[in-house]
Steps between C-alpha positions, in 0.01 A plus 500: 500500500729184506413201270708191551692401144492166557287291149184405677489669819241734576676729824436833512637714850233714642670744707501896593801606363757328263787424751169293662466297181857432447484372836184274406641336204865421652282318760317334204831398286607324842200360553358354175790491272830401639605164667807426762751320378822347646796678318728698649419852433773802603334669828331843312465305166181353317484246220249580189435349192284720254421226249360186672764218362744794509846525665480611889670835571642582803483879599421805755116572563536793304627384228270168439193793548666689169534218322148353565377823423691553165395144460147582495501790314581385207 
């Protein structure tokens, strides 16, 4: 089961299998927790910021999923 590690959010995927739930709570990220902005952002490149008046760092998908993760871990 996938929780969402937002503070204060309540998400939880409900799926058959856990690709199915990583699925779910990409969709939810996008949907509930990110915003567009107008910055010029390297085609293949996302911008994250893991502390909310933290710096924005820009860097590959992959990457910005390790560090959220580490992130969180902690």
């Amino acid at each position: 089961m996938r929780h969402c590690s937002h503070p204060g959010c309540s998400w939880q995927a409900i799926a058959p299998t856990a690709d199915a739930a990583l699925t779910q709570y990409a969709e939810h990220l996008v949907e509930e927790h990110t915003r567009t902005v107008d910055v010029d952002i390297p085609d293949g490149m996302v911008q994250i910021r893991l502390e909310e008046d933290g710096e924005w760092i820009t860097t590959t998908f992959e990457e910005a999923r390790k560090l959220h993760d580490a992130a969180h871990d902690e």
